[in-house]
MIKE-685861 format. One record per residue: residue in one letter; x, y, z of N, C-alpha, C, O, CB in turn; residue number from 1. Coordinates in steps of 0.1 Angstrom, whole numbers. Atoms other than C-alpha are relative to their C-alpha. Glycine has a CB too. Example, Ala and Ser with C-alpha at 12.3 -4.5 7.8 and 13.67 -1.06 7.14 Angstrom:
BEGIN
@residu=a, n_x=9, n_y=-12, n_z=0, ca_x=123, ca_y=-45, ca_z=78, c_x=9, c_y=12, c_z=0, o_x=19, o_y=12, o_z=7, cb_x=-10, cb_y=0, cb_z=12, num=1
@residu=s, n_x=-9, n_y=-11, n_z=0, ca_x=137, ca_y=-11, ca_z=71, c_x=-8, c_y=11, c_z=8, o_x=-3, o_y=22, o_z=9, cb_x=4, cb_y=5, cb_z=-14, num=2
***
This chain:
BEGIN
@residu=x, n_x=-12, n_y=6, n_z=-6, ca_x=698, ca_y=-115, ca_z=443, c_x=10, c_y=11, c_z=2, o_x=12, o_y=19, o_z=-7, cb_x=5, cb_y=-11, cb_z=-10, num=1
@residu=x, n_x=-10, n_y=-8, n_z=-5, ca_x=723, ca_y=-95, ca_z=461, c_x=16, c_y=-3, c_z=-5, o_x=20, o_y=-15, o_z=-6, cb_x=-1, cb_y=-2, cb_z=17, num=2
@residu=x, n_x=-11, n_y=13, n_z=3, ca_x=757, ca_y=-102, ca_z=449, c_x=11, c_y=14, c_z=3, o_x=18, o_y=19, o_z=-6, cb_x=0, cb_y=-10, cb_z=-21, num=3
@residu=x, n_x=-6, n_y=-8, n_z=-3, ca_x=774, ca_y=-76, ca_z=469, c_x=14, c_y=-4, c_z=7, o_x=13, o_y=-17, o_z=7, cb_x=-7, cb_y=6, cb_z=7, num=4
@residu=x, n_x=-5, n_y=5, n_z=-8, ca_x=804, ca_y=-83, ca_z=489, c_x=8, c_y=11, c_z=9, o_x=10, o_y=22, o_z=5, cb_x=6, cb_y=-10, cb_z=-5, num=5
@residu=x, n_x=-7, n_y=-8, n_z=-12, ca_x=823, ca_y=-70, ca_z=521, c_x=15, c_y=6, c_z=-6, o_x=25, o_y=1, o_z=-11, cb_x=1, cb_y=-11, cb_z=15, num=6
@residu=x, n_x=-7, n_y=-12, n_z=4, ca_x=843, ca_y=-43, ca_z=514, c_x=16, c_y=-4, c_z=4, o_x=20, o_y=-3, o_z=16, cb_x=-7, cb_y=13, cb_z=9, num=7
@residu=x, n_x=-11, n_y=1, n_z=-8, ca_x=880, ca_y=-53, ca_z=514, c_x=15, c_y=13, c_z=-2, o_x=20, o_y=16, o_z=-13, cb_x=4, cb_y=-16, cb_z=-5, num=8
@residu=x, n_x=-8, n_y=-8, n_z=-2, ca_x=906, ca_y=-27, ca_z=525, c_x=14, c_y=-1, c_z=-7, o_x=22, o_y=8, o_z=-6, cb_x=-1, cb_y=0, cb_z=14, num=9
@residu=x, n_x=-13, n_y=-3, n_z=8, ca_x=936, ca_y=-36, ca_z=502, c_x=-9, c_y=0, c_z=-17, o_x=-2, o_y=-1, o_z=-28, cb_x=14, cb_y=-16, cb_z=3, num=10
@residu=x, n_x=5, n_y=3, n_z=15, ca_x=910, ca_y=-37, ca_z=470, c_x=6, c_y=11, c_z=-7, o_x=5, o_y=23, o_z=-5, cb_x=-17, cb_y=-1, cb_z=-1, num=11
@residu=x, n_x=-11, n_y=-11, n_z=7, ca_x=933, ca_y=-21, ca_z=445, c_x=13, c_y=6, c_z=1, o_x=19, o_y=13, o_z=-7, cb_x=-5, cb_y=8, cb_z=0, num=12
@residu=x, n_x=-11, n_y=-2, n_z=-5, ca_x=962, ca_y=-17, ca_z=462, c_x=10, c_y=-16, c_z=-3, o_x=9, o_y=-28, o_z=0, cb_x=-3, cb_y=5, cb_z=15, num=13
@residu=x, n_x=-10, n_y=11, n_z=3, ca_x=990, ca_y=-37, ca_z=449, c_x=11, c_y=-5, c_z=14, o_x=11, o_y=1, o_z=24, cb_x=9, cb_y=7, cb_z=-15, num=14
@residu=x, n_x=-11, n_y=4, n_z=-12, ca_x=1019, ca_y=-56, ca_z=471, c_x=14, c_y=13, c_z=-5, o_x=23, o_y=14, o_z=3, cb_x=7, cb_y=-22, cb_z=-3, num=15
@residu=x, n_x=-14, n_y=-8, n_z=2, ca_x=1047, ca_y=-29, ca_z=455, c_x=-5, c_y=12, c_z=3, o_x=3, o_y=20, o_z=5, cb_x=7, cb_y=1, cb_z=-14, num=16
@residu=x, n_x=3, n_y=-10, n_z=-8, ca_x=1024, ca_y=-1, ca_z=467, c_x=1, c_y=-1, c_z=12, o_x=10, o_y=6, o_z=15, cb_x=-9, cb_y=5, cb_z=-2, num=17
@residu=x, n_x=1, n_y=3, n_z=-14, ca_x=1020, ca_y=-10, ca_z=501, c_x=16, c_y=-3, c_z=4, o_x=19, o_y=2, o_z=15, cb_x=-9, cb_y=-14, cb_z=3, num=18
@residu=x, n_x=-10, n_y=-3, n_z=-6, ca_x=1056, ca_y=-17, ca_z=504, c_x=3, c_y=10, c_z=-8, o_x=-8, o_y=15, o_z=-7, cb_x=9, cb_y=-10, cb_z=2, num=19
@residu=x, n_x=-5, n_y=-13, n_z=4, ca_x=1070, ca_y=13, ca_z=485, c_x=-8, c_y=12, c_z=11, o_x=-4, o_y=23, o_z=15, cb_x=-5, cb_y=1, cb_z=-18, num=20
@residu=x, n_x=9, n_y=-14, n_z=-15, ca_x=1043, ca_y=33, ca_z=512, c_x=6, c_y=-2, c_z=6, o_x=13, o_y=8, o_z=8, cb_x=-14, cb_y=1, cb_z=9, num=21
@residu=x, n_x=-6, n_y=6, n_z=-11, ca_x=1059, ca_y=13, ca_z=538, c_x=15, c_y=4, c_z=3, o_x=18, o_y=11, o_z=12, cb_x=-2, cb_y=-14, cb_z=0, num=22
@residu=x, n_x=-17, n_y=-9, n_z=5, ca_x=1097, ca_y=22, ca_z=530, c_x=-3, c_y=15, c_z=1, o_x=3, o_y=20, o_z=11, cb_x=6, cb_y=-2, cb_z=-17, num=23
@residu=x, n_x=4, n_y=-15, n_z=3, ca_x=1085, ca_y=57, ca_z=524, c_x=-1, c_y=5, c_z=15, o_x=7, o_y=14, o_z=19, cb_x=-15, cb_y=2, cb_z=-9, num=24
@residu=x, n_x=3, n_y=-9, n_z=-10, ca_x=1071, ca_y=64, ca_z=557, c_x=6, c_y=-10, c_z=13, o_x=2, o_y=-6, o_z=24, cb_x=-18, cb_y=5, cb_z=0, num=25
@residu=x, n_x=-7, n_y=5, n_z=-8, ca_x=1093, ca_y=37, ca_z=578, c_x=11, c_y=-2, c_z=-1, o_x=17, o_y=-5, o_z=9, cb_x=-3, cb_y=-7, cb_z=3, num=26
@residu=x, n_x=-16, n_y=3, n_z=9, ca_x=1125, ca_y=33, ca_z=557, c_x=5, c_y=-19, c_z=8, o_x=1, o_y=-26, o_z=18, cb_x=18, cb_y=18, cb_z=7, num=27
@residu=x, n_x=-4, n_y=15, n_z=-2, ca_x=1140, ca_y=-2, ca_z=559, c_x=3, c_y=-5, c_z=12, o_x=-5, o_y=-13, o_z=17, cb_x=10, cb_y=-2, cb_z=-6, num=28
@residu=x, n_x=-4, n_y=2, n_z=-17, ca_x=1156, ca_y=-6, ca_z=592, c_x=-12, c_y=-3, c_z=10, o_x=-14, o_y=-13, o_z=18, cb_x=7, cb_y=14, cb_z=5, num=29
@residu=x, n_x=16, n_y=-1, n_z=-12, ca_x=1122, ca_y=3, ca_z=611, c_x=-5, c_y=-13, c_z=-4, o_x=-7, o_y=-23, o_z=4, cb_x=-16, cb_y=16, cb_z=-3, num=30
@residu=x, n_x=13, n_y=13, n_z=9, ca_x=1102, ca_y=-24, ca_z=585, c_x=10, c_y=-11, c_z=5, o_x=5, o_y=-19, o_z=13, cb_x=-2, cb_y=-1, cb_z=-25, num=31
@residu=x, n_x=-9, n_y=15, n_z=-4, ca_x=1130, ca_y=-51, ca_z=593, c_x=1, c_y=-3, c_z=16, o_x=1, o_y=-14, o_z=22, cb_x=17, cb_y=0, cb_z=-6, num=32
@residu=x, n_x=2, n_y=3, n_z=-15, ca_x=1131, ca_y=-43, ca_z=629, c_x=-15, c_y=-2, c_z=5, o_x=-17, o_y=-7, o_z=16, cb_x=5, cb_y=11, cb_z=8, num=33
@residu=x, n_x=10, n_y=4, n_z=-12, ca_x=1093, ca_y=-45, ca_z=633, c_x=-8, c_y=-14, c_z=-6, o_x=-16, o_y=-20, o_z=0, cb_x=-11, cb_y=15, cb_z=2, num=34
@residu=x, n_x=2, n_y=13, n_z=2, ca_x=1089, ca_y=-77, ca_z=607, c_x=14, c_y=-4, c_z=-3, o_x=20, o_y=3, o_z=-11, cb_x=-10, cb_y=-3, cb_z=-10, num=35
@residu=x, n_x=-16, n_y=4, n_z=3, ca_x=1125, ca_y=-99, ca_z=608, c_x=-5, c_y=-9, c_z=-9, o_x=-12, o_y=-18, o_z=-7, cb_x=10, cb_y=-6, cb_z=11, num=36
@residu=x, n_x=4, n_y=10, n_z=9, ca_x=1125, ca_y=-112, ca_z=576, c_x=12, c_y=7, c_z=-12, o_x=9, o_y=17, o_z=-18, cb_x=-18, cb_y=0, cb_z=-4, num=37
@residu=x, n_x=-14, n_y=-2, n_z=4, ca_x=1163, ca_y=-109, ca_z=558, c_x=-5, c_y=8, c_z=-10, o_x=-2, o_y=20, o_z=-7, cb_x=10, cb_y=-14, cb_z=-5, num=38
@residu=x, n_x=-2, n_y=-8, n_z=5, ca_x=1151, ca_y=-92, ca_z=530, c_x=-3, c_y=15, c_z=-1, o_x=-1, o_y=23, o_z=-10, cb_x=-2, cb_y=-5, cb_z=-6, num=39
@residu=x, n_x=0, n_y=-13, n_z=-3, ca_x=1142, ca_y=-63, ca_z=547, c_x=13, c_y=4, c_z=8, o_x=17, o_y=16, o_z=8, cb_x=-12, cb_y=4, cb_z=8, num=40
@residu=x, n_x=-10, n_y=-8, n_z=-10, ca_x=1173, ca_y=-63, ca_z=572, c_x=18, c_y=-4, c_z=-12, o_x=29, o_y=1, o_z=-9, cb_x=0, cb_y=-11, cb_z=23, num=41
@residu=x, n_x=-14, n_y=-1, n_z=10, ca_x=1204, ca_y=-71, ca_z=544, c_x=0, c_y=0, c_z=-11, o_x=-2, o_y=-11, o_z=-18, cb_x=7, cb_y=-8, cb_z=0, num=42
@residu=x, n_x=3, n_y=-4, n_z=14, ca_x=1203, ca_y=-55, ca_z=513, c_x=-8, c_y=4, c_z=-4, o_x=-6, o_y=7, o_z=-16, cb_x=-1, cb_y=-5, cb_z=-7, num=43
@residu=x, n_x=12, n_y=-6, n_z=2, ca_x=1175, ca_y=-44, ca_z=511, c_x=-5, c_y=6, c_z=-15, o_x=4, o_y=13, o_z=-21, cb_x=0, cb_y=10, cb_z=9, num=44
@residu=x, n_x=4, n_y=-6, n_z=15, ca_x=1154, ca_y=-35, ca_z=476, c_x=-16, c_y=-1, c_z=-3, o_x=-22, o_y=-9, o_z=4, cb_x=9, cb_y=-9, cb_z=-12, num=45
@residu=x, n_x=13, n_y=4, n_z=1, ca_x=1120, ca_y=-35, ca_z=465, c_x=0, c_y=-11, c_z=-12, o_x=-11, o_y=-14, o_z=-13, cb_x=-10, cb_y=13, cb_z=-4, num=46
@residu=x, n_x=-2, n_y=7, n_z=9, ca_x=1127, ca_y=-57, ca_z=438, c_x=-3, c_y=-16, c_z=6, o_x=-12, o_y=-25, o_z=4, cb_x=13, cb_y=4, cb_z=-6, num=47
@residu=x, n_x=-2, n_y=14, n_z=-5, ca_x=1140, ca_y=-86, ca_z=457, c_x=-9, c_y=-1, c_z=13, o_x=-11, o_y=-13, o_z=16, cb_x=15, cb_y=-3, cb_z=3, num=48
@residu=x, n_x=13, n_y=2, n_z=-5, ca_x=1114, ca_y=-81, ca_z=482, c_x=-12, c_y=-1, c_z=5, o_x=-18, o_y=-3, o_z=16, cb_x=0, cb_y=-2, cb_z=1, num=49
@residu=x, n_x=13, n_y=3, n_z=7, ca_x=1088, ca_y=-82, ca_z=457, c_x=-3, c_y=-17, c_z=0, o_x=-14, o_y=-22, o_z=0, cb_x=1, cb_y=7, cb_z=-15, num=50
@residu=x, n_x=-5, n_y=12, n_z=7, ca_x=1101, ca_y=-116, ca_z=448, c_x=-5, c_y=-10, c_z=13, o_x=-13, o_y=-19, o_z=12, cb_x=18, cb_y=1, cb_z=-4, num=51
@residu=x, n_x=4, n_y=9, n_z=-9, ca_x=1100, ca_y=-129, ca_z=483, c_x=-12, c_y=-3, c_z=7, o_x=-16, o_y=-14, o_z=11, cb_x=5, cb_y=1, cb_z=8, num=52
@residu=x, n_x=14, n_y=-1, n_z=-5, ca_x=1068, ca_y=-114, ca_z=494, c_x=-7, c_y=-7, c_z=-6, o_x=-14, o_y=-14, o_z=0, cb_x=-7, cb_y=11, cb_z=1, num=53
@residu=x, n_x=15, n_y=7, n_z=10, ca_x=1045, ca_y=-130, ca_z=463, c_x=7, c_y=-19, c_z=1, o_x=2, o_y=-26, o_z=-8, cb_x=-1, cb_y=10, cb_z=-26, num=54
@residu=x, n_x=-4, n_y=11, n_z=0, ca_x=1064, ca_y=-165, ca_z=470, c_x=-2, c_y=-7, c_z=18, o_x=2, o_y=-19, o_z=21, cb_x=15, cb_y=3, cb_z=-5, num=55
@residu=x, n_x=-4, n_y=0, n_z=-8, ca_x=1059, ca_y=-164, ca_z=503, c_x=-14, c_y=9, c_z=12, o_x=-14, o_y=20, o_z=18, cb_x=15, cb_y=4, cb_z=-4, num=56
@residu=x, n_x=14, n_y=-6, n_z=-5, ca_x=1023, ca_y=-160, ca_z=518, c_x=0, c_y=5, c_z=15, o_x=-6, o_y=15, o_z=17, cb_x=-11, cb_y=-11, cb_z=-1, num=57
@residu=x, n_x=0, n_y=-8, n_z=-12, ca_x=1031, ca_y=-155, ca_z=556, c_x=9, c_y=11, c_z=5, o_x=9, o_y=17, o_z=16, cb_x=2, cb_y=-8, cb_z=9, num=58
@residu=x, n_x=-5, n_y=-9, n_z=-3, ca_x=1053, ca_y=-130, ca_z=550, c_x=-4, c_y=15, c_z=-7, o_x=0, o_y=27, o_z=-4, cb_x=12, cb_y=-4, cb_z=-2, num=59
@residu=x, n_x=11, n_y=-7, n_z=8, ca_x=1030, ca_y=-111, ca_z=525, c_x=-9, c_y=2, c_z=11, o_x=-7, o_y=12, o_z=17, cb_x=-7, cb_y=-7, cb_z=-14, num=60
@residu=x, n_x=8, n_y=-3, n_z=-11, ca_x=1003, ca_y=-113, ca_z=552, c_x=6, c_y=10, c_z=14, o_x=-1, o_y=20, o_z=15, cb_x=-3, cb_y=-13, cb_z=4, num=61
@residu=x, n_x=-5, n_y=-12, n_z=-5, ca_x=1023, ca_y=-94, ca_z=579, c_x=1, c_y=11, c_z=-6, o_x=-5, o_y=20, o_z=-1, cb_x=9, cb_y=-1, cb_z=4, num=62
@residu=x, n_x=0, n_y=-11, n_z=0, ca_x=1031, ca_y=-69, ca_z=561, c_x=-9, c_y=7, c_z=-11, o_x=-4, o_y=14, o_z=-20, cb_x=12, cb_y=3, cb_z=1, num=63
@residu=x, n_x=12, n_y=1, n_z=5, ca_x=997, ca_y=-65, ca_z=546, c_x=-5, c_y=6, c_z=14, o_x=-7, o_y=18, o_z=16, cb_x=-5, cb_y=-15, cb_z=-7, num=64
@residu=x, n_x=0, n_y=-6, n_z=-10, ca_x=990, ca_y=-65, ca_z=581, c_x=-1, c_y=11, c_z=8, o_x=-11, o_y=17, o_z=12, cb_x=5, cb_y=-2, cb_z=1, num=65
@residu=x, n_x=-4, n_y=-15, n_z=2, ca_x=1011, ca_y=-37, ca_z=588, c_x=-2, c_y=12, c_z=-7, o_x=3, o_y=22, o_z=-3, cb_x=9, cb_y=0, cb_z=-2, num=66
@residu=x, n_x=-1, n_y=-9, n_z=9, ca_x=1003, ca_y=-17, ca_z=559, c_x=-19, c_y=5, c_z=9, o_x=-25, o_y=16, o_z=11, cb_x=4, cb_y=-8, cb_z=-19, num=67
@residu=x, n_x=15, n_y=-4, n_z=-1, ca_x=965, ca_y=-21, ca_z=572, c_x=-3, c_y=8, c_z=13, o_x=-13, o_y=15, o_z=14, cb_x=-8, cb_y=-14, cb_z=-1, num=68
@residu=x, n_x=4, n_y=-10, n_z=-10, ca_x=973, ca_y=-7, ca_z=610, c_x=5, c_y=9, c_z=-7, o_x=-4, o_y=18, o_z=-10, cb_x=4, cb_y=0, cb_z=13, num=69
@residu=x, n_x=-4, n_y=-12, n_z=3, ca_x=993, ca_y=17, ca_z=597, c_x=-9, c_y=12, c_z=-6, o_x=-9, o_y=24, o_z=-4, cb_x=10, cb_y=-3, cb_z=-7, num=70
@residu=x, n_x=9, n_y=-12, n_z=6, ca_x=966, ca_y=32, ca_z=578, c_x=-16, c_y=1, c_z=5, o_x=-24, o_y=9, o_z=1, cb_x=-1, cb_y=-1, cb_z=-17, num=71
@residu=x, n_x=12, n_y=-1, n_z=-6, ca_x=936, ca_y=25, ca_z=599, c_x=2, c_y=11, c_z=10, o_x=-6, o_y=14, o_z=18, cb_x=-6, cb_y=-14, cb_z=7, num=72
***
């Protein structure tokens, strides 16, 4: 029995790495102008949103998304 499975590209990568990369190499402004979603465009923090992303599945998926062109 095979009990392999397809190889997934965030395996191990947490949601506070991917945005902490994402800030890093787009800083806030860019990330809010290229997903609008308030807690990237006022106030901005990784904290608060950490909070929104794991609450908040279609906005975790973009920039999951994003994180995945960015590095393909």
């Amino acid at each position: 029995m095979n009990t392999q499975s397809p190889t997934d590209p965030l395996h191990g990568v947490t949601l506070k790495m991917i945005l902490t990369e994402l800030v890093e190499e787009l800083g806030w402004e860019e990330l809010g102008r290229r997903i609008d979603i308030r807690c990237f465009t006022h106030t901005p923090s990784i904290s608060s949103s950490l909070k929104f992303l794991r609450r908040t599945p279609w906005a975790r998926d973009k920039v999951e998304e994003m994180y995945l062109r960015l590095k393909m």
